[in-house]
Structures are given as structure tokens and as C-alpha cells.
N, C-alpha and C positions, 0 to 999 in steps of 0.2 A: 534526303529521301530514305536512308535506311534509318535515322534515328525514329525517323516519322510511322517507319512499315513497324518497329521496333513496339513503340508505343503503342499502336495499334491491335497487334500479339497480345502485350500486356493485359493492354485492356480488356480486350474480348476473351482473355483467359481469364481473370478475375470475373467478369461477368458469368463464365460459364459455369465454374465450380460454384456459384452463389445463385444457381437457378433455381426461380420459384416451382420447384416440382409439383406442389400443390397447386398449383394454378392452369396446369396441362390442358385440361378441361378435355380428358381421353382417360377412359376408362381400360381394363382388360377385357377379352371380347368372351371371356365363358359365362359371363350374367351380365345385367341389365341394371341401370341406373333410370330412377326419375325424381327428378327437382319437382317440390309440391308446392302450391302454395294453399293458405290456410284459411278459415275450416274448409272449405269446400272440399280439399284436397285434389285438385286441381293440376294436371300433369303439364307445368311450364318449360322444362329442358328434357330431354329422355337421350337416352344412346341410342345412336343409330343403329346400332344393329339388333332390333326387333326385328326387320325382316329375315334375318337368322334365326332367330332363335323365337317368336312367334307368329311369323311367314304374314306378319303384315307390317306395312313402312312405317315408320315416324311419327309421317304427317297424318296417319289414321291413329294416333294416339294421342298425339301433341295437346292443348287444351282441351282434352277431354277430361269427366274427373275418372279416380279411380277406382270407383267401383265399376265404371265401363271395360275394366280391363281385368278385374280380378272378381270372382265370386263374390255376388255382393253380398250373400249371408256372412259370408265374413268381414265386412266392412264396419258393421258398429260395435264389435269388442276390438279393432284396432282403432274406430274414433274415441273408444272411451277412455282407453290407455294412454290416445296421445292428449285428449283434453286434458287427462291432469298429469300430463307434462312427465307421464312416468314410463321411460319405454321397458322399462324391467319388466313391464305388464306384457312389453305384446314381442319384444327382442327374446328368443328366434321366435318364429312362427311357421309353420305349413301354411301355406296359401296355393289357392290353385287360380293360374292364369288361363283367361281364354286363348285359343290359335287361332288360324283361322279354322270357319265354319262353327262345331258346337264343341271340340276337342278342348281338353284342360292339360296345361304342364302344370308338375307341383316343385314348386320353389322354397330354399329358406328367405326368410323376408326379416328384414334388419332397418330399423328406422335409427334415425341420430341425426341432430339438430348442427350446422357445420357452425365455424366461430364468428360467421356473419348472420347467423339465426336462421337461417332457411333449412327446410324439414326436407330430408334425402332420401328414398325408397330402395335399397338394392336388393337385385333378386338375382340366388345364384340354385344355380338344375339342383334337386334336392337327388341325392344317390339313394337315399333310403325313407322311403315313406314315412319310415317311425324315427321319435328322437331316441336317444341309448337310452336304455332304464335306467333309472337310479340304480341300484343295485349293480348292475352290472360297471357303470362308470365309478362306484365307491369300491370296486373290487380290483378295478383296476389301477386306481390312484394306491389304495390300500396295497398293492402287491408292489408301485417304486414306492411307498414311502418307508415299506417294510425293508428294503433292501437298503435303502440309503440310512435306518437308524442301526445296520449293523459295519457301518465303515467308523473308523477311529480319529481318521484324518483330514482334514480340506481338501487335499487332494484327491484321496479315495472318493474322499464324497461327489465331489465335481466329476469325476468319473463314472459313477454309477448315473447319473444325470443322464449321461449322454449317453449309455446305453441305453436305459431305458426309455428315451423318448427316440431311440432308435429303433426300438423294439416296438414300439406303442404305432409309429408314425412307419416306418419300413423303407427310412430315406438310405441313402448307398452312404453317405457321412456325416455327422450329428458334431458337432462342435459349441463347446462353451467361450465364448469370445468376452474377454474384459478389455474395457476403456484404462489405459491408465491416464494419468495425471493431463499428459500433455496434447492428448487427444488421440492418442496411438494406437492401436490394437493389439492383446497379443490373444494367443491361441492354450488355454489353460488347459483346455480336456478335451478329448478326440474318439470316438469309436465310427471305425466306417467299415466296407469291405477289403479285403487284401488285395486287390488289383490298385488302388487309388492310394497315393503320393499321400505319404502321411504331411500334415499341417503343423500337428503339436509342437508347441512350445515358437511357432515361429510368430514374430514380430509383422503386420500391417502400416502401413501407413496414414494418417485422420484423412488425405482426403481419399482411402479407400470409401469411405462411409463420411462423407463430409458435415459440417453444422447442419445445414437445413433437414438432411436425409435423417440423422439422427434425431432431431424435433422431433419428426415423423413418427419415429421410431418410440419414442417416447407418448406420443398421443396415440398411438397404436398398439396397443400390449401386443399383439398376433397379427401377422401379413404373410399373406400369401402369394405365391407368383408362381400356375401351378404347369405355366407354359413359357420360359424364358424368349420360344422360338415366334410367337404369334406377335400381329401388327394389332395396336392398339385402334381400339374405336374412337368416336368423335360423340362431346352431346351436340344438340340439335335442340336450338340453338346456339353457336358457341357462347354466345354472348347472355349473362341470364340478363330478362326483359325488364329486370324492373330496375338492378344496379349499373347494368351496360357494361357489370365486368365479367373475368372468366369467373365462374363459381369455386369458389374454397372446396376442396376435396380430402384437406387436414385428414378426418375423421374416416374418409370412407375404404373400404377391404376392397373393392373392386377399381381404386385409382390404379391408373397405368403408372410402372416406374420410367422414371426416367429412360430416354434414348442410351444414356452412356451408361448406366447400370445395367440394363440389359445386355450392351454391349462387353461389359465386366463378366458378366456372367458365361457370355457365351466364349472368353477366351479362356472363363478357367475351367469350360467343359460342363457347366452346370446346366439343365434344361427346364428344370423345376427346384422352386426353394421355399422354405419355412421358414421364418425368427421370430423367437417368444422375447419379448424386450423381457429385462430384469430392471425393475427400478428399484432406487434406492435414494428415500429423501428427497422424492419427487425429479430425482436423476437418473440418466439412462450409467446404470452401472455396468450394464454387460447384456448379451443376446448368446439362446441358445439358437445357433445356427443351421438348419437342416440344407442339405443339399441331395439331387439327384440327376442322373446323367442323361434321364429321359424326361418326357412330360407326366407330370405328376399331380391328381388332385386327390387334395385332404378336405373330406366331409367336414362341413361347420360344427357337427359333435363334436367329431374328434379333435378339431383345432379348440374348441370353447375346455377338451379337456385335457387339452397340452395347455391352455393359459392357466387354468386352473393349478396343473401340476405346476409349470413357472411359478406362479407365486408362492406352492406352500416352496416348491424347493429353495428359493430365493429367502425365504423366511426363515427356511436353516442355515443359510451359508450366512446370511447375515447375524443370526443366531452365534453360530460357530467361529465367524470373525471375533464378536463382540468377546468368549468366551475364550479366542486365542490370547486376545488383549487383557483380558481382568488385569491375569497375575502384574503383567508389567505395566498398568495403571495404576491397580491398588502400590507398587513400588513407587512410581512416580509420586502417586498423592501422598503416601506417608517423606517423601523428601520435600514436595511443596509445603507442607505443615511443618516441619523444624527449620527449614528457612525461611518463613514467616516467623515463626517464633526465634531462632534467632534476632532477624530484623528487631524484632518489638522489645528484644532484650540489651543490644548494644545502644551504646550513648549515639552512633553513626550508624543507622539501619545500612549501607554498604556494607561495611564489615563485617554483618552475620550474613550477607551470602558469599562471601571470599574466604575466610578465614576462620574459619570451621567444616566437620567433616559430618555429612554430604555436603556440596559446594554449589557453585551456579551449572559447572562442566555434568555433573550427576544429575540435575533436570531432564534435560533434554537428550541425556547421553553424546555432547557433542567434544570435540578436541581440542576447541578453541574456545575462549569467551571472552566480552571485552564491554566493561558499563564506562560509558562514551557522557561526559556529564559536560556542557561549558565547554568544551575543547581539552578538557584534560579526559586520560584515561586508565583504568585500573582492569587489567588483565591478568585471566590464567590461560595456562596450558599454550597452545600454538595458536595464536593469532596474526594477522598482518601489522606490520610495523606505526608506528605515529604518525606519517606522512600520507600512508595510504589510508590508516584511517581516517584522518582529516577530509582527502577526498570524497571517502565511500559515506562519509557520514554527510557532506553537502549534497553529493544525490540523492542520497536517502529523503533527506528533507524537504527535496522539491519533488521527488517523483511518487511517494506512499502517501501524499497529502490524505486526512481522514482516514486512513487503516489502524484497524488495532494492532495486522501485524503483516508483516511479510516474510517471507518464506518459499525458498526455491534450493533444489538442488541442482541448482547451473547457471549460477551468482553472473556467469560470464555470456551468460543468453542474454541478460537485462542490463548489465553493466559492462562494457568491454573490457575495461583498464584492472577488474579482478581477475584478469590472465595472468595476469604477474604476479599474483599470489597464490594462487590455482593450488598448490603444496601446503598451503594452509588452511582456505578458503574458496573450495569452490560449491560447497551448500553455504546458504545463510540462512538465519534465521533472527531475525528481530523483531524486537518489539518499542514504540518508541512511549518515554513516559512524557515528553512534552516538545516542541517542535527542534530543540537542539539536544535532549537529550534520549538516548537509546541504552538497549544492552541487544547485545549482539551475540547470539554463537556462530561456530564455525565448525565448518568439516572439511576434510581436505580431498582432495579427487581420489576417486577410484577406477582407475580405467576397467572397461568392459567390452566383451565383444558379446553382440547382438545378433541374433538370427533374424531376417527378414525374408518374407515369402515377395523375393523381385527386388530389384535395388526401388528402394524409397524415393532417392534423389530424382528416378524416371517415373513417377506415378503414372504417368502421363504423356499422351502423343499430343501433338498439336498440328493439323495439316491446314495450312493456308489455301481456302477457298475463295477468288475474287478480294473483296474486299474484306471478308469474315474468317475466322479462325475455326475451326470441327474441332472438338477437343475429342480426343478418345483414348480409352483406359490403356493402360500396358498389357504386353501378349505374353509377357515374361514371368512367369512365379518363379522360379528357379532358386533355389537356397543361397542368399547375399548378405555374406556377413561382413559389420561394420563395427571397427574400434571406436567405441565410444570416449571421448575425452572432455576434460571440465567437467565432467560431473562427481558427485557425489553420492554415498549410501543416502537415501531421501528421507525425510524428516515423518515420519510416523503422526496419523493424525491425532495421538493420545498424547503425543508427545507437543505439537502445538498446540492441543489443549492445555496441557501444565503450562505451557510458556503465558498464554493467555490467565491463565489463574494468577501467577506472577506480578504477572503487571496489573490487574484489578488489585494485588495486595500492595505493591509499590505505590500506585497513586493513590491510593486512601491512606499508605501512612504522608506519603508528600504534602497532601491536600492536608491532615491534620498538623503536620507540624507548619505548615505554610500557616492556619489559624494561627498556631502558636505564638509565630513570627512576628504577625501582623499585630497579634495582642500587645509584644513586648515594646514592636517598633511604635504601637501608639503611645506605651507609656513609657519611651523614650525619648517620644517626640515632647510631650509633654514634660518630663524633665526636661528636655536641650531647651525648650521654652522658656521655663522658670531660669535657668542657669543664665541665658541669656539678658532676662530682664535682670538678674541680681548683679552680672555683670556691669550689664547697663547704667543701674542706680549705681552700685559702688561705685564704679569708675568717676562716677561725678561727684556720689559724696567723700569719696577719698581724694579730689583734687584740691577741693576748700582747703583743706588744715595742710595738707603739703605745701599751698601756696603760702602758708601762715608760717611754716615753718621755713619757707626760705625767705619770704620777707624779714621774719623776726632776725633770723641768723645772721642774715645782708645788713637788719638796721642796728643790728649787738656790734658786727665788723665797722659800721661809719661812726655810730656815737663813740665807740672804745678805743677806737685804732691807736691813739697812741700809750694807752696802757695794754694791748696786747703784746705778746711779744710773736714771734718769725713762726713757733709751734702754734698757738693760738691760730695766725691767719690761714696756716695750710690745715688746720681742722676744719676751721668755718668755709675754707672751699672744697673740703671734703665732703663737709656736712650739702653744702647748695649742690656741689654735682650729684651729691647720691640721690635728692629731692631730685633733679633734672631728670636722672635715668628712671627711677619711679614714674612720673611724669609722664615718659617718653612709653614706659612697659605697659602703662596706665593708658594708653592712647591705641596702641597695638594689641590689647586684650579686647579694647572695645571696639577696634577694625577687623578684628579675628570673627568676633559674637559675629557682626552683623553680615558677615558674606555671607550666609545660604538663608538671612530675612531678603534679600537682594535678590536674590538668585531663583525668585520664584515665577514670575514672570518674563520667559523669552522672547526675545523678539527677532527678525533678521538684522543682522548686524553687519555692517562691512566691515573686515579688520584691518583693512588697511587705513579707515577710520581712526578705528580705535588705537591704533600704534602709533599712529602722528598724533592723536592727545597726550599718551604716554611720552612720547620724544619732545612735544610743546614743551611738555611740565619739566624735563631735565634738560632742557635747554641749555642751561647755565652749567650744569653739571657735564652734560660732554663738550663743550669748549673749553671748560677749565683741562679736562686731561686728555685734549685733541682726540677726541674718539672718532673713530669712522663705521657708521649705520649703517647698513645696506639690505634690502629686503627685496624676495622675490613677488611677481605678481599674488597674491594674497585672495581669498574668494569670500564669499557671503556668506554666514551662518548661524543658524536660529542658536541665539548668546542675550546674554547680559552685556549690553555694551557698557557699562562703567566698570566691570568687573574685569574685561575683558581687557580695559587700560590699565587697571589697577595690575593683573595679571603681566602684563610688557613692562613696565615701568618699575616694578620689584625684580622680572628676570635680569633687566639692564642694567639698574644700579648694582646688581650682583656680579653682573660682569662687569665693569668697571669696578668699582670697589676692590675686586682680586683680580685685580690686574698683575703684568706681565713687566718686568724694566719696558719692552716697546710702549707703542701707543695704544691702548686698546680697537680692536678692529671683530666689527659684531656684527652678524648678518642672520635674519629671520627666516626660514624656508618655508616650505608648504607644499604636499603633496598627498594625492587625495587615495585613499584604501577602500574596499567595500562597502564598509558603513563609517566611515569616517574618516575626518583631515587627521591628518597628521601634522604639526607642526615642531619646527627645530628652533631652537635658539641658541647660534656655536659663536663661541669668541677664542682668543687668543692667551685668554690670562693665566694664572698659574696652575690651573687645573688643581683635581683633589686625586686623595688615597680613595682607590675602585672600594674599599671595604665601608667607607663612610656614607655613599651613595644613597643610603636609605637613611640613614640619621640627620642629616644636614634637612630633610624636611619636618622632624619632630620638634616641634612648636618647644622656643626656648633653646633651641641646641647649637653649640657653636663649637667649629675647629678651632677659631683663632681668641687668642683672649682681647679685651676691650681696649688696650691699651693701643694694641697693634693694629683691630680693625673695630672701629665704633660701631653699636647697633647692639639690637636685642633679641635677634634670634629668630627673627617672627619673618620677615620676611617669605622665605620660602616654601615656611610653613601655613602661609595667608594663600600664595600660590598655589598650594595643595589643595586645600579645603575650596577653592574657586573651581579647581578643574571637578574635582568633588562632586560639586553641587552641579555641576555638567556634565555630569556622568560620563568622566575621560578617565585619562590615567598622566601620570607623569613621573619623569625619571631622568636622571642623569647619567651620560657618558663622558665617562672621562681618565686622564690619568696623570701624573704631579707634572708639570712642566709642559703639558702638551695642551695644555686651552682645556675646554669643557664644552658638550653640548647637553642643552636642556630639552626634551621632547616632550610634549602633551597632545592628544587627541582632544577631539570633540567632535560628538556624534552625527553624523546626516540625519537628517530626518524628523528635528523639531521635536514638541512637546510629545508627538506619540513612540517616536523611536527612544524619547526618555523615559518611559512609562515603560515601554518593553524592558527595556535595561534595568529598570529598577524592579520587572519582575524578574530577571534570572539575576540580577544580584541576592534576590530573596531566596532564588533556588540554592545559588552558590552557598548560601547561609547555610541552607539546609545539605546540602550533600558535604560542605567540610565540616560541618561539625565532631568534633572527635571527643 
């Protein structure tokens, strides 16, 4: 039962912070709403409190059109305005409303169309029959813009802000409020009166001003609430008639806020409130916030010319950002440009961003850096170790899918397991150049303590009602400071721009030299082609006259024998065995050419198949030196199966052949990794020098000389070029007297996980190149 009551909370708490506020379908009660429809202009929802405020109900207005209700001499220059769809034409207007009997109220009147298309009428008590003169409204924007171009600073300047639209507006406290990054509020600039708790510099919480409210906030440049204390009206009817939903109220100045924003208001002593949204890049970048302790109304001039001032002001600060950034932009750009030119200048575009001065750490101004390529990695300054990178780079992989880039200063909000690097890494920044390769900075924490106006962690009450949960705001502002940890100094957006420039220069040289690549691999393929066929032919025109030559040699030994003498006959079977092992080299050249003509088409293959053809065919061979086979259960994989015997049947002869005084004793393993089997092949026998490990597969190469072990070399070297052409790997472990194991992979995943493999083997081309 309590997990159940638990869930419940949850739920209904989530539900409540993500409430359609725009959907209330309640207005504030100092003006009047009416829903039109069109042309007739036809009054389909209206607020019910007309009999307030023009002493007749509703329902004597309801489907009536609107010029029944307002001066009809006025009625065809606002049809005309709205027929072509332009409300600039008739947005404000004086209009005069009938009351009852012949009396007129005069109103401002505000048309806009909501985002479900239906045409909205609000009418709010006009305080002053005339609009402000031109002159007089240019004299007063002219007297703050005058004031704000003699501050030197951002901060001076955000300051003169909020006096003067303290001054303009006569609220008790005027606040510039910015968004940062992660939805938080803080409190940039402050002018109020001296009885009231200064705000400045203090930190908010997002769901002070949650997602939905800031939408709002955003489609609303100016809102007003000029009575925190009054009970919201109702339209009439709730339901509009023709959708059967609540009407969209997005767009309108007379929506009711929210239940618990009110209730926000009224715990922090506020009675009346202003905010001019500040946008930027069609994002709400900050509000200038007006608050007052009693009820309070701001004439629609005057708010039309606080929005007015909002935007030019916002136009300077945006202005005066751009202009704090040049200097260290224009610095950034001239370092992205010599590490491009670097890059275009080394034989290995990596090396001109590492090793040379400015570097990759000088981009981005970070402490760390790390170009992550294939699984290897080339690092400066303080990075996390090769382990963790390994980790951080598999997440990366599966969780940035299609980003240019990511970037966060609190690596351990998204990642948990970057706690344990926190000291070196707790911003990052990346950018990835293809799905397993990256470059990375790093910054390391900087711990911080944070002003908050109320602890954060309490945004919020929650009291359980029956079955439903009341959410309601905190009673607390009280100054609650919090040490901030895992984070980092934050990443400057000029500065993931350079990152971004970066990597547009990366994959344009990758993608050229990848042509490059593909140019030479074609006409290498085309060599390996010819080479192969000249193999081919010679192999067989060179067998004729070899065979002529041991015949002749064989029939000079049977016609001559007794005029040769003891030197004579061990020439003539010098001469046949050196023809034999020609022969033999002659057979293993042209079993060499053709593995990767073989190798083109895979199929699934059982290998447990294919080790018993291989053991068939040495049948005779492990009974002669009592060898004992033994193989683990073995799985299915997209292979060449003749190749794949060819392959057992070269590693077994190897084992046996360097055998042990015991009996040879050989067992096949198999165990499956990420993208690939693994396979062992360990026996008993005399094992080799760890140094020789890689040489022992170079076609032709031998530890032992001929006398002592037969053969030409080729073997293991046939095995190589098999796993090769399977895009595996292969290797030996071992050491002199203690047996040896053979290992090779082979890939999961069939012809397309060979096709990926052989595009980051093209990359691997391209990043070692030196």
C-alpha cells in the first residue's frame, strides 16, 4: 500500500508541474475576453464577468455579433484590419462598449488569432482616453537609452535596466533575471526600495518558472498580473462550441496564471507583477521582472512601452555580449587556422594538432585533451586514464548518436562512472569524427558555493488530498547556500564553436584522404590481381621443365649408374630434392595467391564442420605420433568453410610437427567477445622465443632449418592471410618449453560487420599514417 500511495505522489506530482496553463479557460477579472467567430464576428465564448464590469450577464451577449456590443461606427475599420489578416492595423484601439441602458465604457481592445486559429477580443478599462504621444513616449525611451550608453560595463549596464523601468513603471522592485544553461534562474540586477530583502545575485530554482510557464513567457513578450489577490473568471462557455475543447489562451494578456503561481506570489509578499521576456534566438534568455506589494495596474501604453524598451535594451546587452566575446573569438579563430594549417602540412594531420604550439588544449582553453581513434589514444595535459577512456568512449557512442557535438560542465550528471575522474574531468567536451572515433577535452572540477533565494531541493510542498496530491510552492526564500560539486568552469559558446569549426576541418581532410585511399586500394587491388594471375601461370609454367629436370637427372642416375661414382649419385639427389622442394614452394605460392579469390563469398559455416575435415585429412598423421584432439563446443559463423579447414589443419600440423619428447596433446577453444569468437589453438610442444612471435607468420620464414624440421615456411603464413581475408587477427602465445597457443578472431555479424571493419581499417590507414 505505501509503494502504491508512493506512485501515486509521483505521479500526480509530475502531472502538476507539467500543467496545461494555457488551457484554464479563466481569465483575470479586470477585462473581458470574447472568442469570435468569423466574418460575422460573432461572440461564441465571452468571460463571465460582464455583469461586472458591463452590468449585463453573459448570456445577453453570448451569440450576439459584435457590433451589438461595441460602437458599431467602429466596427468597419476593425473588419477591415482583420480581413487582411493585419492586426498592426487595429492592435491597441479605443473602442467604446455599451452598459447597460445608453452608457459607454472605453476600453483598450487587442485582437490575435490563438494557435488553434480562432480570433480572441480582449478588452481591458482604458485609464486614459488618449494613447501617449509620440513624442512624449520617444522622450522617454530617449532619456533610459541615454543613460544606459554612458555605463562601460554589462553589469553597470543591466543595472541602469532596472532602474529605469523602475522609474518608468513605480514598481517597489525591478529585477533582471537570466536562464542559465540548465534551467535555473539567477538574479543579475536589482533596484527596489530599502524596506525589501535584496534578491541580487541570488540563485532560483527551473521549476520556480517551469517549461510550460516559460513557453508562455516566450510567446508573450509583456504579462501582466496587476492583482495577485483576485479569483480568476470563467469563459462561458467552458467548452469552445465548435472544437469541444478548452480554448488555447497561448497568446492572450488577460489569461489567469496558474493556481500555484499565484500562490508563489503571494508567499513572497508580491501583490502585483510585470515581466518583459528578453529573447534571444527565438529563446527566452532572461525577464525583466517587476514586482509590488500591493495591487497594481500598468496602462497598455505604458507596458507596450516597457516592451519597446525590452527589446532595444536586450539588443544592447546582446550587442555588448557579442563585443565582450570578439577579442577571445578573434583569438580562438586565429588558433583554429594554424591548426588546420598545421594539419594540411604534416604527413599525419594528428600531429599538427599535438605537436606544435598553439595545440588542441589552446582551442578550447581546456586542461585535458584526448583524440580517441580505433581504441588507441594520443593525449595532452590531464586526462582520465586508458581504461576509463575506453568506458567514456562506449557511452559516448551509444548515447550522442547524430550530434555534432556534446558538451556539458557535469560530465557526472550524464555519466555516473566520471566521478572517479572528477580531478580531471568533470566538463567535457566532444566532438565525434565518426562513430568510434572522438576528440575530447577535459576540465576538472571546480568546487562552488551558490546563493539560493530557499533551498532548491524544497521547491515545493505537496499535501495529500483523498486521492490527489495539491502541489503548492515553498513559504521559504530565505538565503540557502549550496556547495556545488562535479562541476566544472562551463564551456563558452565561442568556444564550442571553434570545437565545431574543428571537426568540419577534420572530416574534410579524413573524407579526402579516405578518397585517397580508396584510389590506391583500387589500384592495389588491381595489382594483387595481376600478381596473382602471374603467380598462377608461372606456377604451372614453371612446373613443366622442373618436372623435365628431375626426370632427366633420375634417367642420367639409371642409364649411368655404374659409371658414376658415390659423389656423382649424392649430386643427382641433391639435384631431385632441390626440384622436389621448388615443387613443393611452387604449390604453397599458388595456395598462398588464391585465399582472399576464396574468401569472397561467406557463408554460415559450422566449425565444428570444418575441424573434423581438417582432422579427416591428418588422420594418418596423428596416429603416427599418438596425438590426442580435443575441442570445446565450437558455434556457427559467417566463414569460408574450406578455408576455415585449411586454417585447423596448417595450425595442427604445426602442432604436431614441434612437438614435445611427450605425445602431442592439442585442444581447440572458443569463446565469444562483443563482436567476435575468439578462438585458441594450445598444445604441448616445444613452444617458441616470445621475440619471434611475429616473424614465424612472414611468408617464407623459419626458426628451424630443413634438415631438422621439413617444410617451406608457408604455412602459418597461409593462416594469416585466411584470418586476413576475415577480417580477424591472429597471434601466438607462448614460451620455449612450455607448449604454445595460437589465437584468431573472426568477426559476428557477417558480410556487413566485414564491410564496417574494412571501413575503420581504412580509417586506421588514415590516422597511422606517419
Amino acid at each position: 500500500m505505501v509503494i502504491s500511495s508512493l506512485k501515486v505522489q509521483t505521479h500526480n506530482f509530475v502531472n502538476l508541474t507539467e500543467e496545461p496553463i494555457h488551457l484554464i479557460s479563466q481569465i483575470q477579472p479586470h477585462g473581458l475576453v470574447f472568442v469570435l467567430s468569423e466574418p460575422e464576428l460573432k461572440i461564441v465564448q465571452v468571460s463571465s464577468n460582464t455583469r461586472a464590469i458591463l452590468e449585463v450577464s453573459p448570456d445577453q451577449v453570448l451569440n450576439k455579433n459584435l457590433e451589438d456590443v461595441l460602437d458599431s461606427v467602429q466596427i468597419e475599420p476593425l473588419q477591415k484590419g482583420l480581413a487582411e489578416d493585419n492586426f498592426d492595423w487595429v492592435n491597441p484601439s479605443k473602442v467604446w462598449a455599451r452598459t447597460k441602458g445608453d452608457e459607454y465604457m472605453v476600453f483598450d481592445a487587442v485582437f490575435h488569432r490563438n494557435p488553434e486559429g480562432y480570433l480572441i477580443l480582449e478588452l481591458e478599462p482604458a485609464i486614459s482616453q488618449e494613447n501617449i504621444p509620440f513624442l512624449s513616449f520617444y522622450h522617454l525611451a530617449k532619456t533610459s537609452i541615454s543613460q544606459l550608453e554612458k555605463t562601460s560595463t554589462l553589469d553597470e549596464f543591466c543595472q541602469i535596466i532596472v532602474q529605469e523601468v523602475r522609474k518608468m513603471t513605480d514598481f517597489d522592485r525591478v529585477m533582471l533575471y537570466k536562464f542559465e544553461e540548465d534551467g535555473h534562474g539567477v538574479v543579475i540586477a536589482e533596484d527596489k526600495i530599502p524596506e525589501l530583502e535584496p534578491y541580487l545575485g541570488l540563485h532560483y530554482p527551473e521549476s520556480d518558472i517551469p517549461k510550460q510557464a516559460r513557453k508562455l513567457f516566450a510567446s508573450n513578450v509583456i504579462r501582466q498580473i496587476p492583482d495577485a489577490g483576485t479569483t480568476p473568471v470563467s469563459l462561458v462557455p467552458r467548452l469552445h462550441p465548435v472544437s469541444d475543447r478548452p480554448i488555447d489562451l497561448t497568446y492572450s494578456i488577460l489569461r489567469s496564471p496558474s493556481t500555484c503561481h499565484l500562490e508563489y506570489l503571494h508567499n513572497m509578499g508580491v501583490g502585483a507583477s510585470l515581466t518583459i521576456s528578453l529573447i534571444q534566438d527565438g529563446e527566452l534568455w532572461g525577464l525583466i521582472a517587476c514586482h509590488h506589494r500591493t495591487p497594481k495596474f500598468i496602462s497598455y501604453e505604458l507596458r507596450k512601452a516597457c516592451e519597446f524598451l525590452g527589446h532595444v535594451i536586450f539588443a544592447e546587452i546582446s550587442a555588448r555580449e557579442e563585443t565582450a566575446d570578439q577579442d577571445y573569438r578573434l583569438k580562438l579563430a586565429s588558433i583554429q587556422t594554424r591548426l588546420i594549417d598545421y594539419m594540411g602540412q604534416d604527413d599525419n594531420f594528428i600531429e599538427g594538432l599535438v605537436k606544435h604550439q598553439p595545440n588542441l588544449l589552446d582551442l578550447t582553453n581546456a586542461q585535458g585533451a584526448a583524440i580517441c581513434l580505433s581504441g588507441q589514444y594520443i593525449t595532452l595535459g590531464n586526462t582520465p586514464n586508458t581504461e576509463e577512456l575506453n568506458f567514456l568512449l562506449q557511452w559516448l557512442s551509444k548515447n550522442i548518436e547524430d550530434r555534432e557535438i556534446f558538451c556539458t560542465d557535469s560530465l557526472a550528471r550524464w555519466y555516473s562512472d566520471a566521478e572517479t575522474f572528477k580531478d580531471v574531468g568533470s566538463g567535457l567536451l566532444a566532438i565525434p569524427i565518426s562513430k568510434q572515433n572522438y576528440v575530447l577535452w577535459f576540465r576538472p572540477e571546480v568546487i562552488q558555493t551558490v546563493n539560493w533565494g530557499g533551498d532548491p531541493g524544497n521547491a515545493y510542498e505537496t499535501i495529500q488530498e483523498a486521492d490527489t496530491v495539491k502541489l503548492s510552492p515553498r513559504k521559504s526564500f530565505e538565503l540557502w547556500k549550496e556547495t556545488v560539486r562535479l562541476k566544472s568552469l562551463p564551456w563558452q559558446g565561442v568556444e564550442v564553436k571553434a570545437a565545431l569549426g574543428l571537426r568540419k576541418a577534420i572530416v574534410n581532410i579524413v573524407l579526402r584522404q579516405a578518397d585517397e585511399l580508396a584510389q590506391l586500394a583500387q589500384d592495389l587491388e588491381r595489382s594483387n590481381a595481376e600478381l596473382r594471375k602471374f603467380a598462377y601461370v608461372a606456377s604451372h609454367d614453371l612446373q613443366e621443365p622442373l618436372n623435365q629436370v628431375a626426370n632427366y637427372v633420375q634417367l642420367l642416375a639409371l642409364r649411368y649408374n655404374q659409371q658414376l661414382d658415390k659423389d656423382a649419385h649424392e649430386f643427382i639427389d641433391f639435384a631431385v630434392e632441390g626440384v622436389s622442394l621448388m615443387q613443393t614452394l611452387i604449390d604453397d605460392v599458388l595456395a598462398y595467391s588464391r585465399v582472399d579469390l576464396k574468401g569472397i563469398e561467406f557463408e554460415l559455416t559450422e566449425v565444428e564442420v570444418a575441424l573434423k575435415r581438417a582432422l579427416g585429412n591428418l588422420r594418418g598423421r596423428i596416429s603416427d605420433n599418438q596425438a590426442t584432439i580435443t575441442y570445446d563446443p565450437l558455434p556457427t559463423v559467417t566463414a569460408d568453410g574450406t578455408q576455415l579447414m585449411q586454417l585447423f589443419q596448417n595450425l595442427i600440423v604445426n602442432a604436431i610437427k614441434f612437438r614435445s619428447a611427450a605425445p602431442p596433446v592439442i585442444h581447440i577453444g572458443a569463446h565469444r567477445l562483443e563482436e567476435e569468437w575468439l578462438f585458441s589453438v594450445e598444445d604441448n610442444g616445444m613452444g617458441l622465443d616470445p621475440q619471434f612471435a611475429e616473424r614465424i607468420f612472414v611468408i617464407f620464414q623459419r626458426l628451424h632449418a630443413r634438415d631438422e624440421y621439413p617444410g617451406t615456411g608457408m604455412g602459418l603464413a597461409i593462416c594469416k592471410k585466411i584470418i586476413e581475408c576475415h577480417r580477424g587477427r591472429i597471434w601466438v602465445e607462448s614460451e620455449l618449453g612450455q607448449g604454445a597457443t595460437f589465437y584468431f578472431t573472426i568477426p559476428i555479424g557477417g558480410r556487413d560487420r566485414e564491410r564496417r571493419r574494412k571501413g575503420r581499417n581504412l580509417q586506421n590507414n588514415i590516422f597511422s599514417r606517419r
